[in-house]
C-alpha positions in Angstrom: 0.1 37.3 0.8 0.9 37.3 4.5 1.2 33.0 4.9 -0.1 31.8 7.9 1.7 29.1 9.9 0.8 26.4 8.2 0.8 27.7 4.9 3.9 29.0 5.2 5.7 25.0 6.8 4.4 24.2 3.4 5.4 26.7 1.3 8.8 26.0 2.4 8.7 22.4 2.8 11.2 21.9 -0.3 13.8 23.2 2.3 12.7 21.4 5.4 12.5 17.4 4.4 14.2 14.9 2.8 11.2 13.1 1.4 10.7 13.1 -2.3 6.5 13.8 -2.1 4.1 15.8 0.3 0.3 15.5 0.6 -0.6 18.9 0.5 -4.3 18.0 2.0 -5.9 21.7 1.5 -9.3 22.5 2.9 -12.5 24.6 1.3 -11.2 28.2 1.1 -7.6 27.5 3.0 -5.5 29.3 0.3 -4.4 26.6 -1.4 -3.5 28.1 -5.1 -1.9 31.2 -3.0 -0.1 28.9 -1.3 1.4 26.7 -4.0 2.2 29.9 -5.5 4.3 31.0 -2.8 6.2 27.6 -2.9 7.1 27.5 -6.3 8.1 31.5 -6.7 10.7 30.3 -3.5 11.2 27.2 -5.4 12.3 29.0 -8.2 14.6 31.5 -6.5 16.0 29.6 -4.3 16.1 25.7 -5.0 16.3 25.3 -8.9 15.8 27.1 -12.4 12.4 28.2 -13.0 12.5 26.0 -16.3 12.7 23.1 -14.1 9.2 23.8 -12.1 5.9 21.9 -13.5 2.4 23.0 -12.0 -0.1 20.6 -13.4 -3.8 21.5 -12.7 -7.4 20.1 -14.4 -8.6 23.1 -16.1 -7.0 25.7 -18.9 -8.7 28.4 -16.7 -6.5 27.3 -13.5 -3.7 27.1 -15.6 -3.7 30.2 -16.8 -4.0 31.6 -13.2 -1.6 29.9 -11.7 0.6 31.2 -14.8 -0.6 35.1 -14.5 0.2 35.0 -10.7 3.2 34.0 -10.7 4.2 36.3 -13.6 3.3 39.0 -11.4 5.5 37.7 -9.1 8.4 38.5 -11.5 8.7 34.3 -12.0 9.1 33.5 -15.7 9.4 30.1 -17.2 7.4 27.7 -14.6 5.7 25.3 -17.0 2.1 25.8 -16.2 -0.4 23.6 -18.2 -3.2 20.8 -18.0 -1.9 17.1 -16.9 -3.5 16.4 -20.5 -1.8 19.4 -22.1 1.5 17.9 -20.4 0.9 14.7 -21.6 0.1 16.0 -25.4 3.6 17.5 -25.2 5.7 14.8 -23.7 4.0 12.8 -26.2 4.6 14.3 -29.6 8.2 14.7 -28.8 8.3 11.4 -28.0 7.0 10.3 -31.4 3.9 8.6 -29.6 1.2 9.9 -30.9 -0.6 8.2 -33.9 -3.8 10.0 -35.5 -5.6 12.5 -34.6 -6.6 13.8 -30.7 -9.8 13.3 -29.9 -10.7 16.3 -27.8 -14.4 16.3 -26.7 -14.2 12.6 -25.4 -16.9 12.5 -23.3 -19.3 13.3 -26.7 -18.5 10.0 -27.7 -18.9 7.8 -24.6 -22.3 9.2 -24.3 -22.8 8.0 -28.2 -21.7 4.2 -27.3 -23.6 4.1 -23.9 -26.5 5.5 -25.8 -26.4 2.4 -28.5 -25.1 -0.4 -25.8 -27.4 0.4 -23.0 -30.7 2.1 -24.2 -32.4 1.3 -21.2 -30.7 4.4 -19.4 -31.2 6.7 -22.0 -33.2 8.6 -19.4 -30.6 9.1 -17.0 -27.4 11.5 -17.8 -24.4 10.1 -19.1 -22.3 11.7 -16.3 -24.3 9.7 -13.7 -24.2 6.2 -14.9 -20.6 6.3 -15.8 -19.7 7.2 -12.3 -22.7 5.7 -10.5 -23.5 2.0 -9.6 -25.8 1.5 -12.8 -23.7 -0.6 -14.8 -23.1 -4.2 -14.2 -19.1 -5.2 -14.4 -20.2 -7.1 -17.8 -21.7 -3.9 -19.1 -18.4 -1.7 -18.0 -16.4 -3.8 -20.0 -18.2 -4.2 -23.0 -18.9 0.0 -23.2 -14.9 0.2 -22.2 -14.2 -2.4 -25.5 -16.3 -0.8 -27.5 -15.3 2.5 -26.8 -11.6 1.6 -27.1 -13.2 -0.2 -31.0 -14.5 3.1 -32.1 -11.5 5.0 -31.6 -9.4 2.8 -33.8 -12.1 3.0 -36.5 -11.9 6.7 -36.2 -8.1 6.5 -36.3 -8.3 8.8 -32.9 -6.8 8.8 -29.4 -8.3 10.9 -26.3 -6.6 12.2 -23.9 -6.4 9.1 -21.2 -4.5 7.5 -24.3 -2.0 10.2 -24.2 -1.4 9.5 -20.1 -1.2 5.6 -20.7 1.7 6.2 -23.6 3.7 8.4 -21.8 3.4 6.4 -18.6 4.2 3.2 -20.2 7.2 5.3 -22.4 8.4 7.7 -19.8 10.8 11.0 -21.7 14.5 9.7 -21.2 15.4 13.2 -19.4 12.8 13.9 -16.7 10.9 17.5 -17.7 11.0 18.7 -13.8 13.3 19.2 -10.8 10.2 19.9 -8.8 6.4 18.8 -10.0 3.1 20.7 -8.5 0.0 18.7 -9.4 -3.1 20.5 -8.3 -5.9 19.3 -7.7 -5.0 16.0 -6.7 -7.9 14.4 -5.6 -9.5 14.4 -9.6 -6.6 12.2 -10.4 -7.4 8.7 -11.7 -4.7 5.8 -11.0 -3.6 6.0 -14.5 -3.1 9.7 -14.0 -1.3 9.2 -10.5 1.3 6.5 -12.8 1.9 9.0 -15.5 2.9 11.4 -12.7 5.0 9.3 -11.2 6.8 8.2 -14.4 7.9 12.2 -15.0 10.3 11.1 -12.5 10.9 14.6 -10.4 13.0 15.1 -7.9 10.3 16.4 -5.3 6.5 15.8 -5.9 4.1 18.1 -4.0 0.5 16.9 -4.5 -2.3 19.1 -3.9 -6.1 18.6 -3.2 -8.8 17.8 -0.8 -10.4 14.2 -0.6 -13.4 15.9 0.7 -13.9 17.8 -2.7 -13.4 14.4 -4.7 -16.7 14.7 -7.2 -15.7 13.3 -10.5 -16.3 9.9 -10.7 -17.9 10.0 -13.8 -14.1 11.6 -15.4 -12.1 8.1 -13.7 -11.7 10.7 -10.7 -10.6 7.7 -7.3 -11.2 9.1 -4.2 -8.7 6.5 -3.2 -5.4 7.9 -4.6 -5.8 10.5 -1.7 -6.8 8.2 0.9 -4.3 5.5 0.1 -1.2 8.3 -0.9 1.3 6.1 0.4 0.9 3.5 -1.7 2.0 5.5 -4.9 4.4 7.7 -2.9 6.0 5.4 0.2 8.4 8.0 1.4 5.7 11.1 1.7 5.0 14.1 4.4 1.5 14.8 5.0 0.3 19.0 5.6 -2.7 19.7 6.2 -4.4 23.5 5.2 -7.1 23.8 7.8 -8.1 27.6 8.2 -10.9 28.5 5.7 -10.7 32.4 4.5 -13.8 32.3 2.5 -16.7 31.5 4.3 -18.3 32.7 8.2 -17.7 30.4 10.7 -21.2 28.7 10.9 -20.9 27.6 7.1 -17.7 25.7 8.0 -19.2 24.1 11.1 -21.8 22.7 9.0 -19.1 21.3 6.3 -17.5 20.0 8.6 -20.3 17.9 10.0 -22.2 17.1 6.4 -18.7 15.3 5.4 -19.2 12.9 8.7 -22.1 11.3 6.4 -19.9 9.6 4.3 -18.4 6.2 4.8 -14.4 7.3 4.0 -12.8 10.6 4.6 -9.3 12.0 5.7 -10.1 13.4 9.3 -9.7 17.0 9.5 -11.6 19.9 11.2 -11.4 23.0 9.1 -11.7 26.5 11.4 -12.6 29.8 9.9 -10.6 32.9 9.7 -14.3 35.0 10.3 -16.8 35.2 12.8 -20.4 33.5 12.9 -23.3 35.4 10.6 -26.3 33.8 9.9 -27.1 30.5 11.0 -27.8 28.4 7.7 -31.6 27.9 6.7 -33.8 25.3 5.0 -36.9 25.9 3.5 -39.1 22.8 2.7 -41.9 22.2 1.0 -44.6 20.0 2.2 -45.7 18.2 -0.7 -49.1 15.6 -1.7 -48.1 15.6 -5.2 -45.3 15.7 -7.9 -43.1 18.5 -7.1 -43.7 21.9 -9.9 -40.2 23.2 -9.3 -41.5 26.8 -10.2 -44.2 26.6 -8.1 -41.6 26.1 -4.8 -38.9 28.1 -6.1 -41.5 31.4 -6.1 -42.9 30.4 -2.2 -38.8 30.3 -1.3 -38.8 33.8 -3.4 -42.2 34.9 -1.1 -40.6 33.7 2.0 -37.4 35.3 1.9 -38.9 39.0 0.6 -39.1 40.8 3.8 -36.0 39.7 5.0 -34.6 41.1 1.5 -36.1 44.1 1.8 -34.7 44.8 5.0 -31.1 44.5 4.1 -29.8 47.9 2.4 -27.4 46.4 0.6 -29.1 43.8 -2.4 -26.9 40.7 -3.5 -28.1 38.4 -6.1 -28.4 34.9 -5.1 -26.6 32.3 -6.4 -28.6 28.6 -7.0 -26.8 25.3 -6.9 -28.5 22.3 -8.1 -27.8 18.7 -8.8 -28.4 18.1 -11.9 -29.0 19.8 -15.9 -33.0 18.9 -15.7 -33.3 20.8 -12.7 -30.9 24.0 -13.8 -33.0 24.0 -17.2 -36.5 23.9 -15.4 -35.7 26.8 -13.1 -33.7 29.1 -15.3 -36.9 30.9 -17.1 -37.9 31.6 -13.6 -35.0 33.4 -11.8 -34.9 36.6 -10.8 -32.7 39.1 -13.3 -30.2 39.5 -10.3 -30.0 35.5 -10.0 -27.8 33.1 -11.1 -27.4 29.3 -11.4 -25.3 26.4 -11.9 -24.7 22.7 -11.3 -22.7 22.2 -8.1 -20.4 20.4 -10.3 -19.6 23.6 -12.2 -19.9 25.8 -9.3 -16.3 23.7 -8.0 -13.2 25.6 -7.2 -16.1 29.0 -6.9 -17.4 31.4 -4.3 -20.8 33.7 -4.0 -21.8 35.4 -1.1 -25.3 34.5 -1.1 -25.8 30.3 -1.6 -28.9 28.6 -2.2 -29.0 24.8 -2.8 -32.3 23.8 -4.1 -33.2 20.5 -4.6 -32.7 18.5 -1.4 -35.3 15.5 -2.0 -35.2 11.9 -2.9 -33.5 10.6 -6.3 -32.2 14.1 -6.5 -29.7 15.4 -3.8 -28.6 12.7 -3.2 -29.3 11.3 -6.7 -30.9 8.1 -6.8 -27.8 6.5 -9.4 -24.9 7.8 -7.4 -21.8 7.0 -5.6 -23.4 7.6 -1.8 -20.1 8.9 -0.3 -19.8 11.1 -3.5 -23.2 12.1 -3.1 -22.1 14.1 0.4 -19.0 15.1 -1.0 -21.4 17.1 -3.5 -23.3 18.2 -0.3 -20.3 19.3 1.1 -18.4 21.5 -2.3 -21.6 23.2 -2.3 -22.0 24.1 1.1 -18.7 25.6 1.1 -19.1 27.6 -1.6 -21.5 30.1 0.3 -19.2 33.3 2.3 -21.8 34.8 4.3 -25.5 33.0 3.6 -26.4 29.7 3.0 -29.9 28.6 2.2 -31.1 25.1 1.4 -34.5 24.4 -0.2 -36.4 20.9 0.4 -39.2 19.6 -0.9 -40.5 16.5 1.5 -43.2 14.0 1.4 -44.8 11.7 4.3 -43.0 8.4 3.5 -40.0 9.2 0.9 -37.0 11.9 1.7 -33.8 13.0 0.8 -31.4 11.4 3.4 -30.0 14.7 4.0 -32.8 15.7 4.8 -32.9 14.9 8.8 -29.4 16.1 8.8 -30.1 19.7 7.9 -33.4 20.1 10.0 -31.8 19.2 12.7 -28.4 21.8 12.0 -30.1 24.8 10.2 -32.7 27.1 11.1 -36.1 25.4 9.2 -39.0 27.2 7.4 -41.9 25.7 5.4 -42.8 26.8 2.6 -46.6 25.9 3.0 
């Protein structure tokens, strides 16, 4: 890795300020994980024993990542690990831990929301937990009961692990120097538990922009309001995206101006434009048949298909479970999909988002500034081609929907 300018103030910020934290703000497809990697193999060299280096991330896949690359960097001993992995650890030495971990958590919650609030039984778990559905009265009873059946089970999840070892700190801080990735998935009880590790330097990485897990305790707000956890903080910023052409990132960069709260920032891309995004919609007098608009997309696009000589599969990004279920009979064999949730942190050349229409994209029980942020992780997915596919009637659309007729190339689909 050759680091650009900016990559490279923060790769060797340890070296340049006296502040104890950084925001690390890192845009769609800047680098970030190749940078952080840099930092901490210098880190390691040049500033304290490798032993003494935590890089905390969200997922076991990331971990193991960040873990390989920097092995191949001839760096051995970094801790690299889950916040909830860390926090397992910490607390089993510590003598905290009483009964047994409850690992699939969110199998559970879905079991007490089911009995406490029938009357949304029809919309996913995921969405009322992190929508506006619940009163403040039903919050806190599902939160009490919750926490009730636990004890019954003689259990703890993983957010109990956080709490104990934030409340009970280790006596002998674990790091010199602490990487948390992925920083804007942290909840406040997360951003506490940090904090309590008590390192030396804290480097905090992530992208308000990509903040989509609400439903997990996810708070945009750590990012936006940094200094109130760290006081004494430098702010970088990661601005040149590598991944996609630059008409993709113009339209990120715009979709994000429809939410209410946002760290200001104008990403630029490292390649030249390609095709201008499309959308396809489909006028509709009736109740949408997902297959039925997902073949005239597939009948629209052929030609142009056919005249490209080299064939990539397309990859589909929808909203929600329903609508990945519905379609997936239906795909071609060189196809793929996922939920734009799952799709985070992932690249394809080809992009298609299908499903931009009322109480879907954006969904009628969610956050409305989550609901671009959404918008915005899967635009930025796509390298070379994006395609979005609408479906609109006379009276009710998506409210995305004027938005991307007016910046992308439009087709109907009938």
């Amino acid at each position: 890795m050759v680091p650009v300018r900016r990559q490279k103030k923060a790769i060797e910020w340890l070296y340049n300020s006296d502040k104890p934290a950084l925001q690390l703000i890192a845009g769609a497809g800047s680098g970030k994980t190749g940078t952080i990697i840099e930092a901490a193999a210098l880190a390691a060299k040049r500033y304290t024993s490798a032993s003494k280096i935590g890089m905390v991330t969200f997922t076991r896949k990331a971990a193991a990542e960040m873990k390989e690359r920097l092995v191949s960097r001839g760096i051995v001993g970094v801790y690299t690990g889950t916040m909830h992995s860390l926090a397992f650890r910490l607390a089993s030495r510590s003598g905290l831990i009483r009964g047994t971990l409850l690992e699939n958590d969110f199998e559970l919650k879905q079991h007490v929301l089911r009995d406490l609030c029938p009357e949304f039984s029809h919309i996913p778990a995921e969405i009322v937990l992190g929508g506006k559905i619940l009163s403040e009265q039903d919050v806190r009873r599902f939160n009490e009961e919750y926490q009730v059946r636990k004890k019954n089970l003689q259990q703890f999840d993983f957010d109990d692990l956080i709490m104990k070892v934030a409340h009970c700190p280790p006596e002998q801080p674990p790091f010199e120097v602490l990487f948390v990735d992925e920083f804007q998935d942290t909840s406040p009880d997360q951003v506490e538990f940090i904090k309590a590790l008590n390192a030396k330097r804290v480097i905090c990485v992530g992208d308000d922009w990509q903040s989509i897990y609400k439903f997990r305790g996810a708070d945009v707000r750590v990012s936006l309001n940094f200094n109130h956890a760290f006081p004494r903080y430098d702010k970088l910023f990661l601005t040149e995206n590598f991944r996609s052409q630059k008409r993709i990132v113009k339209l990120g960069n715009k979709a994000i101006r429809l939410s209410s709260q946002y760290v200001k920032k104008r990403l630029t891309s490292h390649f030249k434009a390609a095709d201008k995004p499309a959308l396809f919609i489909q006028r509709l007098n009736r109740e949408a048949d997902l297959a039925e608009i997902l073949q005239n997309y597939y009948k629209k696009i052929e030609k142009e298909r056919k005249r490209r000589t080299i064939e990539t599969g397309i990859t589909f990004l929808v909203r929600t479970n329903y609508i990945l279920q519905k379609l997936k009979p239906f795909l071609r064999s060189s196809d793929t999909i996922l939920t734009i949730h799952s799709a985070k942190g992932l690249e394809f050349e080809q992009v298609t988002v299908f499903g931009i229409a009322e109480h879907i994209l954006p969904h009628r029980w969610g956050d409305e500034d989550e609901e671009t942020r959404l918008l915005y992780v899967a635009i930025t997915r796509a390298r070379q081609k994006l395609h979005f596919v609408a479906w609109a009637e006379i009276r009710s659309n998506s409210r995305f929907l004027p938005f991307l007729a007016k910046e992308c190339k439009t087709f109907y689909l009938n």
